[in-house]
N, C-alpha and C positions, 0 to 999 in steps of 0.2 A: 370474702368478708364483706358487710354489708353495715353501714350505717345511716340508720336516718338521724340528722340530725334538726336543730331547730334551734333559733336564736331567741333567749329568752332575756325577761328582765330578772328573774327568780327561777329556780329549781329545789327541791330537794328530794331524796330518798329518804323513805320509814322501813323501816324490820321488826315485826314484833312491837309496835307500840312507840319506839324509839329512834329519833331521826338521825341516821348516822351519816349521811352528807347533807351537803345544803351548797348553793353558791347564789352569787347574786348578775348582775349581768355577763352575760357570755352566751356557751353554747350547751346544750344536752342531749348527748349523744347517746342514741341506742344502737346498737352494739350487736351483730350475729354471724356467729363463726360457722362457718362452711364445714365439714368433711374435710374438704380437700385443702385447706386455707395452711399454711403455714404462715415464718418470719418474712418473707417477700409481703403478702397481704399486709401483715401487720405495719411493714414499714410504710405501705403505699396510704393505706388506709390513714397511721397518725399523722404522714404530709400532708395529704386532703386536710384531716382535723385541723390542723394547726393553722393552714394555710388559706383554705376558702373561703372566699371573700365573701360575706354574707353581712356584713356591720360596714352601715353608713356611713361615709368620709363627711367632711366640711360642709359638702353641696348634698350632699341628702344621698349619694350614688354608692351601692353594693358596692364598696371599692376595699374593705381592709378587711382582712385575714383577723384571728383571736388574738394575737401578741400584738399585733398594731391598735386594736380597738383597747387592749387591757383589760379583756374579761376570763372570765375561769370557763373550765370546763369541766362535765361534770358525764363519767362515763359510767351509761348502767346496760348490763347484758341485758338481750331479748333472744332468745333463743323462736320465738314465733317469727322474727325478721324473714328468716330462711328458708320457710315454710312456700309449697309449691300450690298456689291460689288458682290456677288455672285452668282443672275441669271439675267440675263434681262441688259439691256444698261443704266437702271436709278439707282442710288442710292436710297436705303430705309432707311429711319432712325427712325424705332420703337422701337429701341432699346437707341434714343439719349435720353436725360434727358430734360426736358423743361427746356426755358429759366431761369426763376426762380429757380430751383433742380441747374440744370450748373453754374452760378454763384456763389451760394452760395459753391457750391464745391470748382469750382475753387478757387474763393477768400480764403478761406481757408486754400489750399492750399499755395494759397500767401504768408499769415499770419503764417503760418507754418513754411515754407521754412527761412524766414525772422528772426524767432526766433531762429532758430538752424543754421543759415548760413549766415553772413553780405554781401555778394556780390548776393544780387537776383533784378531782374527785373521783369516786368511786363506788356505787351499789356495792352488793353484795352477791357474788355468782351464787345461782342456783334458789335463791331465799325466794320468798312471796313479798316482793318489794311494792311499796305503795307509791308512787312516784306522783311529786307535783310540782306544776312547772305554770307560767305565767308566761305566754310564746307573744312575741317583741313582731308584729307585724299583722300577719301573721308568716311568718318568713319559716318554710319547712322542705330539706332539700334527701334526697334517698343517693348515699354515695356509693359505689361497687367497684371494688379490687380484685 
């Protein structure tokens, strides 16, 4: 499982015209489920989320985690994450998870985040989502479980 994620002052997600998340400072997380990824990834992956320290303490230092800063977080699938960059001009994705495997991750995921954290968001798996985000730094880190 793979997440880039990014510290932002604003986010939100559009579907169809219509903006169905939004948050304001915190994190935006994209989101790419493996093949091979089960509930181990998932749990590894939302510690990382919740926890790394990418938001500025008192003295200006990468020192708090999303619950200590008090921002939201806002999780949108990319299924391109997963995608194997490394020879040739086209992306390979034998490596991504079927539609069905990725979903149920992610959502999971979701379900997860949302029990141990009140400020989460959500895309929309699978949709043509229009994502926009206002990135706090520019602070952007690629996490891997």
């Amino acid at each position: 499982m793979k997440a880039l994620i990014q510290r932002v002052s604003h986010a939100s997600v559009t579907v169809e015209g219509e903006k169905i998340a939004a948050i304001g400072h915190g994190m935006l997380a994209l989101i790419g489920v493996e093949k091979e990824d089960g509930e181990a990834q998932v749990d590894k992956i939302l510690h990382k989320l919740l926890n790394y320290r990418i938001f500025s303490d008192e003295n200006g230092k990468m020192n708090l985690g999303l619950a200590k800063s008090e921002g939201e977080l806002l999780l949108v699938s990319q299924f391109t994450l997963v995608a194997d960059t490394s020879r040739g001009l086209r992306p390979g994705f034998s490596q991504g998870a079927t539609p069905e495997h990725g979903q149920r991750f992610f959502d999971l995921l979701f379900k997860k985040a949302r029990e141990q954290y009140p400020h989460v968001q959500s895309g929309q798996f699978g949709a043509d989502m229009k994502v926009e985000l206002l990135n706090d730094g520019p602070v952007t880190f690629m996490l891997e479980c």
